[in-house]
C-alpha positions in Angstrom: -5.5 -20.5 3.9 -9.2 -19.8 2.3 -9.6 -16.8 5.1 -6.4 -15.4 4.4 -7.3 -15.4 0.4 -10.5 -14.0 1.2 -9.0 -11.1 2.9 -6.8 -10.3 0.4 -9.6 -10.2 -2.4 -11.6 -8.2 -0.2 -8.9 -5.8 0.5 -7.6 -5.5 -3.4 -11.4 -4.7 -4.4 -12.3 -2.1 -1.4 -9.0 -0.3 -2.2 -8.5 -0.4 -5.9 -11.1 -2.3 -8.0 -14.2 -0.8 -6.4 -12.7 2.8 -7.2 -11.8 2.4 -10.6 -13.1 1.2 -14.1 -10.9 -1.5 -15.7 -10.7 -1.6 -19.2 -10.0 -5.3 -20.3 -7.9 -8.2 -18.9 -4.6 -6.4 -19.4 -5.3 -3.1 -17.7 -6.6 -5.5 -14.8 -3.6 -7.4 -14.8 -1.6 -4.4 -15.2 -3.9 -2.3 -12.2 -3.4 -5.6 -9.8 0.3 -5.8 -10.5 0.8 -2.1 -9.4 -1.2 -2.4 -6.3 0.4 -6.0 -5.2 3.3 -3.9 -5.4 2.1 -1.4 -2.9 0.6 -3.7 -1.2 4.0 -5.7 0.0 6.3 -2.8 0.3 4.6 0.7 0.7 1.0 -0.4 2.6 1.7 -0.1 6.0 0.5 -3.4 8.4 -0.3 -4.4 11.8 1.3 -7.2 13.4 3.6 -8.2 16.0 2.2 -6.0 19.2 0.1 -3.7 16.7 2.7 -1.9 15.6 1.9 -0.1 12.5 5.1 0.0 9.9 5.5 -0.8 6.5 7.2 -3.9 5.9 10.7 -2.5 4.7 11.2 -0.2 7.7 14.1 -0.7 10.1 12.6 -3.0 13.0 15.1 -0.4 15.9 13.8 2.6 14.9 11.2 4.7 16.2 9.6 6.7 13.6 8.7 10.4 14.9 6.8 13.2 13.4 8.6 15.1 10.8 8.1 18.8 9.1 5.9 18.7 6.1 9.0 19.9 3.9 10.8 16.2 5.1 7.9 14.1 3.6 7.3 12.9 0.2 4.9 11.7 -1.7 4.9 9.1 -4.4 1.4 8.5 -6.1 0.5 5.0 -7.3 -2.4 4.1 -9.5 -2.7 7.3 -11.0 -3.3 9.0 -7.8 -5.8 7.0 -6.2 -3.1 5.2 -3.6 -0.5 7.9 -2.0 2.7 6.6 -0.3 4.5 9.2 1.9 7.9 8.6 3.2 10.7 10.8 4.9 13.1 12.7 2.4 16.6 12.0 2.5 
């Protein structure tokens, strides 16, 4: 369990802390509850044969290229995360 904490911390600092200044406990709190967010929905992961998906995409689909004008963005953390996602 210690490894897997350590990762995470590791991860959370590399990715947002490092790259930011935080302001007090709140904006910490409120900067760590933003990116756990990202973290569990819109980070993609490896796992199960290497394949890399984020964790609410459909497990039978095969995601393909799409044209630029299909894909959208959705910042997080004022910018410095970016999601992208197909368009409807």
């Amino acid at each position: 369990m210690n490894a897997h904490a350590e990762r995470l911390v590791r991860t959370v600092r590399a990715e947002c802390t490092d790259r930011m200044l935080i302001a007090g406990e709140q904006h910490l709190r409120a900067v760590l509850s933003e990116y756990v967010g990202h973290y569990n929905t819109g980070r993609s992961h490896q796992g199960h044969g290497m394949g890399l998906r984020a964790p609410d995409d459909a497990p039978d689909v095969i995601a393909f290229p799409g044209p630029a004008a299909r894909i959208q963005r959705r910042t997080r953390l004022a910018g410095l995360i970016n999601e992208y996602r197909q368009a409807a």
